[in-house]
N, C-alpha and C positions, 0 to 999 in steps of 0.2 A: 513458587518462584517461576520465571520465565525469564527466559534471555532472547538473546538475538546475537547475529554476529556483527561487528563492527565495522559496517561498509559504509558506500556512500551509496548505493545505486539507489536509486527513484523509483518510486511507486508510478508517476507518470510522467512527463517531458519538462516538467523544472527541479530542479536542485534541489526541491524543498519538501517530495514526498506528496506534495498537493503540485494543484494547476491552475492557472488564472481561467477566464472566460470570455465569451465574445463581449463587446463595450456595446450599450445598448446607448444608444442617442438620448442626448439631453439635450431637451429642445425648450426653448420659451416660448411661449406666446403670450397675446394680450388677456390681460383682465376678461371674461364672457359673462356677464348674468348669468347669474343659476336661473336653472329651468324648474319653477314653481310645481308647472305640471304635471311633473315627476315624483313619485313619492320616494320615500326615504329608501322604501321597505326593496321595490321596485331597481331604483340606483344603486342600491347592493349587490341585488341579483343579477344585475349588467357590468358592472366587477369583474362579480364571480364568473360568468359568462365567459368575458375576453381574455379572463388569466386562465379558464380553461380551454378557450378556444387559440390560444398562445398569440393572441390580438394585443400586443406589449402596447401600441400606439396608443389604440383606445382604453384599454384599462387605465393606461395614465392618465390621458384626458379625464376619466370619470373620476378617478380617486382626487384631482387639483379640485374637479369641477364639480360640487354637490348638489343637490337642489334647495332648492329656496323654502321647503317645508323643514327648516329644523325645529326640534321639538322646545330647547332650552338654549335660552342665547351660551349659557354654563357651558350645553352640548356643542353648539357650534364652534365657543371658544379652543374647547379643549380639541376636536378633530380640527381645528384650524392647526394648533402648535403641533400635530403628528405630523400634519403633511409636512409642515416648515421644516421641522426637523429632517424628515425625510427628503425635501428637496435639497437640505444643507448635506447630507449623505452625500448624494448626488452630483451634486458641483463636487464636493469634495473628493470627490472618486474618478470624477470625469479629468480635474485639475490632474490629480498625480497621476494616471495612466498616460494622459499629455509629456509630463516630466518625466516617466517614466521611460519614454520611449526617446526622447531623445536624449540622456542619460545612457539608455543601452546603446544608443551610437557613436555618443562620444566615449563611454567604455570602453568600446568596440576598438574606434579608430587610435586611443590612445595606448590598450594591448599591443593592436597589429606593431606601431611605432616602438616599442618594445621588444618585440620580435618576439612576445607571451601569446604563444598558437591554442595555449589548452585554456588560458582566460578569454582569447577573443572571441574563440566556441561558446563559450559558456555566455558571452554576454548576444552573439547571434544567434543562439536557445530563446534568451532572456525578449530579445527585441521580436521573434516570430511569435513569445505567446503572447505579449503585450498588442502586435497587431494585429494577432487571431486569423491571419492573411498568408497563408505558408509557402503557398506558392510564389504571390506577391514579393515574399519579404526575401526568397534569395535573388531576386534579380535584383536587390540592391546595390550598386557598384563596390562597396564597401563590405560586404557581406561575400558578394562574391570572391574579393579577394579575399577574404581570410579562409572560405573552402580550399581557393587552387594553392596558396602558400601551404594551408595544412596538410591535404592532399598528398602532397611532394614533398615533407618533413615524414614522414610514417617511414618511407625506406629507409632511412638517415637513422631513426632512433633506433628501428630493428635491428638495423646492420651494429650500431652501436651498442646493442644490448639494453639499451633502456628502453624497457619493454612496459615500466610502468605508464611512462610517459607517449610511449606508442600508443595504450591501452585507453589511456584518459581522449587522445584525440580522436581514437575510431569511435568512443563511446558518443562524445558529443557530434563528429560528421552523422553519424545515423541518427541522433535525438534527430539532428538538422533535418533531415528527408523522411521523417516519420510522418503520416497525416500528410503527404504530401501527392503530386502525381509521380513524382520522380522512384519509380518502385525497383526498377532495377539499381539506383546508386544506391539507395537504401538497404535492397539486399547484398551490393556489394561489400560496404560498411559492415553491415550485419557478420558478414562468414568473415571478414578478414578479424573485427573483431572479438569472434567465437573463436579464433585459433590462436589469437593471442590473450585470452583471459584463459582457454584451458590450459597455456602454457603456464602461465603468472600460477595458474592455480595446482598446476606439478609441482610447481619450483614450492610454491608455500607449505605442501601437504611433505614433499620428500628430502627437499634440503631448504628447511627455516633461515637457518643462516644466512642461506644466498641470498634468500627473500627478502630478510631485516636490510641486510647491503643494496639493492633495488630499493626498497625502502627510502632509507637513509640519502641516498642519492639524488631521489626525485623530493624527498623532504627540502635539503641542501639546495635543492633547483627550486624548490617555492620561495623560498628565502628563509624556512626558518633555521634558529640557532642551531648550532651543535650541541650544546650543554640540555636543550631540552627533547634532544633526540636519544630514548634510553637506551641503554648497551643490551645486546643481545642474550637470552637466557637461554645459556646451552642444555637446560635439560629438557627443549622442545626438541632437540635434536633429532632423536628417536621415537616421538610420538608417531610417526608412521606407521610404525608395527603394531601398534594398538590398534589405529583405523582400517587396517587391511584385516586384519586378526578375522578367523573365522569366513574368511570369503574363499566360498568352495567353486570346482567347475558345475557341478548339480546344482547350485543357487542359479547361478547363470542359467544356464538350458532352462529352470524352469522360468524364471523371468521374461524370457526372450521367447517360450512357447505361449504366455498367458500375455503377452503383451501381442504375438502378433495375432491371436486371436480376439482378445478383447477389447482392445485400444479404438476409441469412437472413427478414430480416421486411419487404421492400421492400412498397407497395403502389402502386408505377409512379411514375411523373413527375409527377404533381401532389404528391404533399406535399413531394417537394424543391424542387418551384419553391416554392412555398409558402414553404419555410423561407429560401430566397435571398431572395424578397421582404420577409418581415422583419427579416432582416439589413438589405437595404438601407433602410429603413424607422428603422431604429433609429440608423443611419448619419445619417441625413436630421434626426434630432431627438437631436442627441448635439451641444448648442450649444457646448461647450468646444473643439471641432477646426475650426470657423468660419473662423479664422483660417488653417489650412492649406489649408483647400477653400474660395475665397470665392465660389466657385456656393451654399454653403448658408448667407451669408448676406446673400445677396440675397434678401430677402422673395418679391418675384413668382416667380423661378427657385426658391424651395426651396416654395412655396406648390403652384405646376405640379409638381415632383417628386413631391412626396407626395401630389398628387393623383393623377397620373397611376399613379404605383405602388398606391393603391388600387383604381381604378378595372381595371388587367390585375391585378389580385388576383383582384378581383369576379369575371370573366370566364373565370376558368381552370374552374370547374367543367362551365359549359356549351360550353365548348370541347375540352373534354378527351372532356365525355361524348359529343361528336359527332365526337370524330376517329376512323378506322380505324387510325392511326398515332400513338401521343402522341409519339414522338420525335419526330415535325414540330414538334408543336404545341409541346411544350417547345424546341426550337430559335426558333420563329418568337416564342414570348413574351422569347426572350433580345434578340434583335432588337429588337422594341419595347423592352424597357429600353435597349438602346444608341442606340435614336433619341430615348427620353424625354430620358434624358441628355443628349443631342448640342443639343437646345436649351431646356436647363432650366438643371443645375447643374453641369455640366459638370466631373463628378469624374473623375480618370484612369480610363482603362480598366484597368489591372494592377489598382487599391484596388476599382472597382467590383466583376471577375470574383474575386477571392481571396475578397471580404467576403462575393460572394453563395455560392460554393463552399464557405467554412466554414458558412455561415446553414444549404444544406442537408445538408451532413453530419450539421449537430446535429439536425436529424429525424429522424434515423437513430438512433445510440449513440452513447455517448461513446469508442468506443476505433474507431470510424471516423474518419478523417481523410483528407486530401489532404497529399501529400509535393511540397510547390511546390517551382520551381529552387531559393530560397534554402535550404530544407532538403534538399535530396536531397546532399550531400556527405554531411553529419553522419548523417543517415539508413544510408545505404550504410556508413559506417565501424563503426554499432554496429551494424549486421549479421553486420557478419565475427566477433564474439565474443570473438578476440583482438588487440591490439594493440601499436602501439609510442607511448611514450611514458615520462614522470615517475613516476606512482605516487602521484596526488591527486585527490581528488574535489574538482570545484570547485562554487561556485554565483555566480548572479550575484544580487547585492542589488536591493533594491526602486530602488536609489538609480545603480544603474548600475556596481558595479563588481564586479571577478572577486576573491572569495572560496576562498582553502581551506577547505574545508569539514573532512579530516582526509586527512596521508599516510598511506599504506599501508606498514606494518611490511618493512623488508626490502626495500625499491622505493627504487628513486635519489633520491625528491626525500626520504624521510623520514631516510635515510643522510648526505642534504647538512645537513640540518638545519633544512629547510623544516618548518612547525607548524600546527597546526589554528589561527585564525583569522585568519593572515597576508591581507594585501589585496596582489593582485598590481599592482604600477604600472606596473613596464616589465616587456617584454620582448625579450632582447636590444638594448636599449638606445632601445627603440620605446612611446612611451608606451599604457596602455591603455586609456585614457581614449576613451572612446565605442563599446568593443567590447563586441559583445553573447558569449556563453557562445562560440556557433559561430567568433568570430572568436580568441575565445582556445584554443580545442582543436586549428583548423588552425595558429597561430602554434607555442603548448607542442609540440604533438605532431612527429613526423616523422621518418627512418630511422634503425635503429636504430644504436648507435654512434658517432654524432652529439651534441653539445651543444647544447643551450641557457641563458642566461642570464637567470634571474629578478629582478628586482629586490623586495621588498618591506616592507609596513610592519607593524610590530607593535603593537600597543596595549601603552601604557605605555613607549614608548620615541619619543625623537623622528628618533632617525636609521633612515638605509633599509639591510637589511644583503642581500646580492647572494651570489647562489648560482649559478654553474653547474653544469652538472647532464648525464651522458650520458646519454642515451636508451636503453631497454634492452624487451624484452618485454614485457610485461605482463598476468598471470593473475589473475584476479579467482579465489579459491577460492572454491567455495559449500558446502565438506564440514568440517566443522570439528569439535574434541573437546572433552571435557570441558576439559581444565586447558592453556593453552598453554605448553610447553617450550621457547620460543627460535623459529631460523629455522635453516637449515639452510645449506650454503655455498654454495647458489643463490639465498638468499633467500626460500624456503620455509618454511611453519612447519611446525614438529613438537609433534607431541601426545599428551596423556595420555587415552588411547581411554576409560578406565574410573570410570564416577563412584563405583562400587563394588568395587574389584579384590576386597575378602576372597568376593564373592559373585558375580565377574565378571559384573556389568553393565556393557553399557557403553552411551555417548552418544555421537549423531552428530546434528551440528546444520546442519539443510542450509535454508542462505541464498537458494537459487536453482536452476535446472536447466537448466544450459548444456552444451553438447558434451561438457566433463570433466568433469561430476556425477557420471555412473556409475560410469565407473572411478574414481576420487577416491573413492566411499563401497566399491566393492569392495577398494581399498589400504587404505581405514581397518580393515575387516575383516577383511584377511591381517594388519595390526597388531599387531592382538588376538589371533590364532587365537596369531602367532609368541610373543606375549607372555604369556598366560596359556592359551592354547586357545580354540576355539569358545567364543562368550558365552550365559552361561547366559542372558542377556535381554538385550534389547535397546531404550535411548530413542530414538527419529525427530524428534528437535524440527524442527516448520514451521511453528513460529508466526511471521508476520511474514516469511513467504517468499511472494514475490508469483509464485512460477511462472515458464516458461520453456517449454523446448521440451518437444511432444507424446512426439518419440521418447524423451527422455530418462526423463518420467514413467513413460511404459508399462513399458522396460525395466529402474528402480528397482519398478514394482511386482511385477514379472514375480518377480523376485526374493525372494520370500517369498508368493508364489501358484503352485501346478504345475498349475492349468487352470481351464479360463472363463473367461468375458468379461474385462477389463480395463478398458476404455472402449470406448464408442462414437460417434459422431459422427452428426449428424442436419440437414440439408435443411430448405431452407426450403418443401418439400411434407412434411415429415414422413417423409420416407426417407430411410432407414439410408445414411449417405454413404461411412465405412467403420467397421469395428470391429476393434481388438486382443483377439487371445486372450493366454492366458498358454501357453508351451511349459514344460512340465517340465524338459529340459536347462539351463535357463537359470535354474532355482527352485534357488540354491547356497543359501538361507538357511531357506527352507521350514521351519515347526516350531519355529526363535526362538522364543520367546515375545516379543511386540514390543507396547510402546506407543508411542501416536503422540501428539505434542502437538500441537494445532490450536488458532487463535484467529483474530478475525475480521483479521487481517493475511495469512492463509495464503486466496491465492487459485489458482485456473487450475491449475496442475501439480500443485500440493502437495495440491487437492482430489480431483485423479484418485486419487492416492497413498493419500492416506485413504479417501475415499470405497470404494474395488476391496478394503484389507484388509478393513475395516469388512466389504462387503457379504460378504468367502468368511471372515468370523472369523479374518482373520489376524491380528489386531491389536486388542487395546483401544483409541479411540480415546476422548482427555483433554484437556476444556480448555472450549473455547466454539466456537457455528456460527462457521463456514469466511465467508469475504467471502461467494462467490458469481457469482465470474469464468468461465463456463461456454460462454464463445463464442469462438470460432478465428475469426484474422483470415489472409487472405491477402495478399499484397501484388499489384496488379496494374499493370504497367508501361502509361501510359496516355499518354505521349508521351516524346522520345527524353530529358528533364529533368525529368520529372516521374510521379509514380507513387499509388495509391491503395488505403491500407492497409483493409480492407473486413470488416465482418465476413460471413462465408458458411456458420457453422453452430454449432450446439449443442453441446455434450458432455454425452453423459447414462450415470449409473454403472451398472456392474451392479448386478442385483437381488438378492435373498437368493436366488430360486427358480432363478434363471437362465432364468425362460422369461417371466414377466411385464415392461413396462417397468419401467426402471430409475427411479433418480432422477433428475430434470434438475438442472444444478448451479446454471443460472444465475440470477442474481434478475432476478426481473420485476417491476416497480410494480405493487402490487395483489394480486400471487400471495405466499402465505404460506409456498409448499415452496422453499427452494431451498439450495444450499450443500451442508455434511456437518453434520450434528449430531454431537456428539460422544454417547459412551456414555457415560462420567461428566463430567458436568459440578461444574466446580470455580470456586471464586469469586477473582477477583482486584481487588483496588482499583487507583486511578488512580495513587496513591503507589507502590503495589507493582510494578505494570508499569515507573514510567519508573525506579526504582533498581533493579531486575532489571535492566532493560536496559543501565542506568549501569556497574551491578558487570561485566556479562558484558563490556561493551564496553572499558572500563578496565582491567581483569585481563588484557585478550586484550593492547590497544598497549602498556600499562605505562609509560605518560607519563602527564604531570599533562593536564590538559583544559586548555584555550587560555587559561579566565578563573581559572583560581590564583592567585592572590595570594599567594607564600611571605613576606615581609616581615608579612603578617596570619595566616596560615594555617600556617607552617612549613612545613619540607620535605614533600613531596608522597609518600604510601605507597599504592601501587596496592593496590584493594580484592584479596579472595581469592574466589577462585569459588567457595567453598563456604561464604563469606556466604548464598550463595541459599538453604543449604538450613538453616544455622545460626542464623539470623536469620531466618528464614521469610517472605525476601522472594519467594519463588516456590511457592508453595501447590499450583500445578498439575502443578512438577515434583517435588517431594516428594511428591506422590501417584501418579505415574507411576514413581517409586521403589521405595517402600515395595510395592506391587501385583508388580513383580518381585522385589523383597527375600523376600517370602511365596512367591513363586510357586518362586524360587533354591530356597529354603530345604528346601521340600519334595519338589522334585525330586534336591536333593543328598542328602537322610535316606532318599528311597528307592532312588537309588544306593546308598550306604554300607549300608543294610541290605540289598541282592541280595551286597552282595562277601560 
């Protein structure tokens, strides 16, 4: 099992978890005679050439324009109907990006008229990725006013307490000045909205209640119903105590000593105290949680707190610069907070040390953390990679309850006949009512061959219908094919390797990079070999593949690279920590011709992957810049219940030359290099992403989605996966097609012409 929490935030700058890309021009020109002169063999290799040399112009021109040596009028017929299609992509892409943008403006303008500041954001997001123009696109008059209206609403809703609705418009002003030159509005944005999300995030963890009312409030403010707004479940009430449980001052000390030494971009002990203090600080003035700490609201005691937490604020610089030890002195300021405390507002010592231990993580990075006792079970279990359990992704609602998010094909709970939006109630006959995700994964989960019994409820139905369920393994696949053929008699799926068999191309769509990655895309490739032979090309879709393990990367890249660098790995002095080469033995695919698909959802692995063909030409790389995930975390065990996920270094790609640095992957605020670029960039809409996504994910389970309605909609017919390219819902992959389509093409006509 795996869950997630139930939020909306974004993997990158649209609402949707992916990102569009820049619009590459669609250009006509006239009818040209094919150039005779040219052989087949030859006009392939000048393709390949300009899609490696990221020459979009001319690779277009040659892929329109053949030469006049085809082999079989058959031959030329059929590469005629690729390009057609692929120009009808094209138009059809160029058309909605058109509509698409001015849609986003009249969105825009008919929000602002509304006086809707948290839609008109979201549609000034929507109109900046569409132009791919960031800067351009806020000096639109129109744009600009909904910044300075929105701007000037954030005091209003503070002062008012709706703080959800503060939180949504700081979220979207910094989307807006992300990628931009505007670097101080953006950081402004930034801190104002990190003080108001760690507030939201008090109020949800120590008083639920107030939360669900926030909630409920800003629901009430989108327009939905009251009847579909559910009543609060008081037995979150108290979960608090569980999440603090076990958090000692010794966990702290030792976190904050191995983070200020190990942390790739540490600069000692002072800015994590620092960051503790304004946790606690924010703590101190977050008046909705009053009521569960009544030290803050005692006037005099929370007046003394905040003072006193200003005042060892003040003092950390001159104390610091006169220790010969700052782990004293960071100790000894810890101290002083637990005596302020001790006669001020007398919060628990667990909420104190957690709040200020999270406070300085986030001076650090975001993919730093501490693994407190309440986390380190669930922690430890998604380490191990494989498990036992159902075969459900679950999530928990804003509202407190355990959600199927969707079964997994072939897995015991979707067999039983458990469904994408079921709400879990009982389990084994134990209600679930105030368990948070961790209490429902240790419940579901557990040895294998073993049952469990789900109770749950479905929308549109008023009885509860009860599943038991045995426990069985569980494989998360991350290598997947073009066309899905069933499951296999273990529950495996089976696939159609080739999204082009007459020109064997084939597609592998890899989701992740976990322990089975490698071998799983090496089986996909004896597939193919078994079923038509070695593939004349090969598609890497990793779009929207968040990465995984270093080894697994390396030795996926290894794979179509016989030498040089791979990655490398880099210190927080700026020395090489370690580097992979590529071994020759190990290159079975070397000489593929390979495109790679990238978009700003493919981060960490998938950018090693791209980034290492890219740098030795092993690959066209297609689509839009990589996220930008370029840092390695370790885990380090920092008491016998608690542990500290840390970052400790860079990863930076090989070079083209192999002897200059490479490129660094990871983004930095401020720094304009980072990620993979691709070589052709292709344009996709917001439309276009989330029904690409729709068709591939729908065609794969082949059930109807949770919210069908057959009595309005009629029986339910699972889309076909070659909608994407027939309906030109996928621009990026149709051009990663057609690129091997030319390149097949011409390497077959100079086959057949040696026989």
């Amino acid at each position: 099992m795996t869950y997630r929490l139930h939020d909306r935030a974004r993997l990158g700058r649209i609402g949707l978890a992916v990102v569009t890309v820049v619009a590459a021009s669609l250009t006509v020109r006239a009818e040209t005679a094919p150039d005779s002169s040219v052989s087949l063999n030859e006009w392939a290799d000048s393709i390949w050439d300009a899609g490696i040399d990221g020459d979009t112009g001319r690779m277009h021109e040659l892929i329109e324009l053949p030469p006049g040596s085809m082999t079989t009028k058959e031959a030329a017929a059929a590469y005629k109907t690729h390009v057609e299609r692929w120009h009808q992509t094209q138009k059809t892409s160029a058309d909605e990006l058109a509509e698409a943008q001015a849609e986003a403006l009249a969105s825009l303008d008919e929000a602002l008229q509304k006086d809707d500041l948290a839609d008109a954001l979201k549609h000034v997001v929507t109109y900046q990725e569409l132009l791919q123009e960031f800067d351009t696109s806020l000096q639109h008059p129109t744009v600009r006013d909904a910044i300075k209206r929105s701007d000037a609403a954030i005091a209003e809703l503070i002062e008012a307490g709706d703080l959800m609705h503060a939180r949504e418009i700081l979220f979207r002003l910094k989307t807006a000045y992300e990628d931009t030159s505007h670097l101080s509005s953006f950081n402004r944005y930034d801190q104002r909205l990190t003080e108001i999300s760690t507030q939201l995030q008090l109020v949800r963890r120590y008083d639920p209640a107030e939360f669900h009312d926030l909630y409920r409030l800003r629901a009430l403010d989108r327009g939905d119903e009251e009847s579909e707004i559910r009543a609060f479940n008081p037995a979150l009430a108290d979960r608090w105590h569980q999440e603090v449980g076990g958090v000692r001052v010794d966990i702290l000390r030792s976190v904050l000593d191995t983070a200020a030494r190990e942390h790739i971009d540490s600069e000692g002990w002072m800015p994590l105290m620092m960051g503790g203090i304004d946790a606690l600080q924010v703590l101190g003035v977050t008046p909705m949680i009053n009521d569960i700490f009544p030290g803050l609201a005692n006037p005099t005691a929370a007046v003394t707190w905040r003072d006193g937490l200003a005042d060892i604020k003040a003092s950390m610089p001159e104390r610091f610069a006169a220790a010969q030890r700052p782990r004293d002195v960071g100790r000894a300021i810890i101290n002083d907070i637990a005596e302020l405390n001790s006669t001020s507002v007398q919060i628990p010592h667990e909420v104190l040390w957690r709040e200020f231990g999270d406070g300085a993580m986030a001076e650090l990075d975001r993919f730093t953390e501490v693994i407190w006792p309440y986390d380190i079970e669930e922690f430890n279990r998604q380490m191990q990679g494989e498990f036992v359990g159902i075969g459900v992704y679950i999530e928990e609602t804003e509202l407190g309850e355990i959600r199927i998010v969707s079964p997994l094909e072939g897995k015991p709970a979707g067999l039983a006949g458990i469904q994408s939006g079921d709400v879990v109630v009982t389990v084994d006959g134990e209600s679930t009512s105030g368990w948070s995700l961790r209490d429902a994964v240790r419940e579901i989960t557990g040895p294998a061959e073993t049952s469990v019994t789900l109770e749950v409820r479905r929308d549109g139905s008023d009885e509860l219908f009860e599943y038991t369920i045995v426990r069985d393994r569980i494989r998360m696949h991350t290598v997947k094919g073009w066309e899905r053929q069933g499951v296999d008699e273990y529950g495996n799926p089976s696939w159609n390797w080739f999204i082009d068999p007459g020109s064997r191309i084939g597609y592998v769509r890899m989701t992740g990079f976990d322990q089975q990655t490698y071998s799983d895309l090496l089986h996909a490739i004896n597939h193919m070999q078994t079923d038509r032979g070695m593939p004349a090309g090969l598609i890497l879709d990793l779009r929207h593949n968040p990465g995984g393990l270093l080894e697994t990367a390396v030795n996926v890249s290894n794979l179509f690279v016989d030498q040089g660098r791979i990655v490398s790995g880099e210190d927080r002095f700026g020395e090489a920590s370690f580097h992979a080469s590529a071994h020759k033995r190990k290159a079975y695919l070397v000489g593929i011709p390979v495109v790679v698909l990238i978009n700003n959802g493919s981060a960490s692995a998938s950018e090693i992957v791209a980034g290492c063909l890219q740098a030795h030409e092993a690959a066209i790389i297609v689509g839009s810049r990589s996220f930008g995930k370029g840092s390695v975390q370790t885990v380090h065990p920092v008491t016998d219940n608690a542990k500290l996920k840390l970052t400790t270094q860079y990863y930076r790609l090989p070079s083209a030359d192999g002897v200059s640095p490479g490129r660094m992957v990871h983004k930095v605020p401020g720094k304009t290099e980072w990620g993979v670029d691709p070589d052709i960039v292709v344009s996709m809409t917001p439309d276009q992403i989330v029904e690409s996504i729709k068709v591939q994910r729908e065609s794969e389970l082949q059930e109807p989605p949770s919210d069908w309605d057959e009595a309005e909609k009629g029986p339910w017919t699972a889309p076909r996966i070659t909608d994407l390219l027939e309906k030109g819902l996928d621009p990026q992959l149709h051009t990663a097609l057609v690129i091997l389509q030319a390149k097949a093409y011409g390497d077959h006509a100079a086959l057949a012409s040696s026989r």
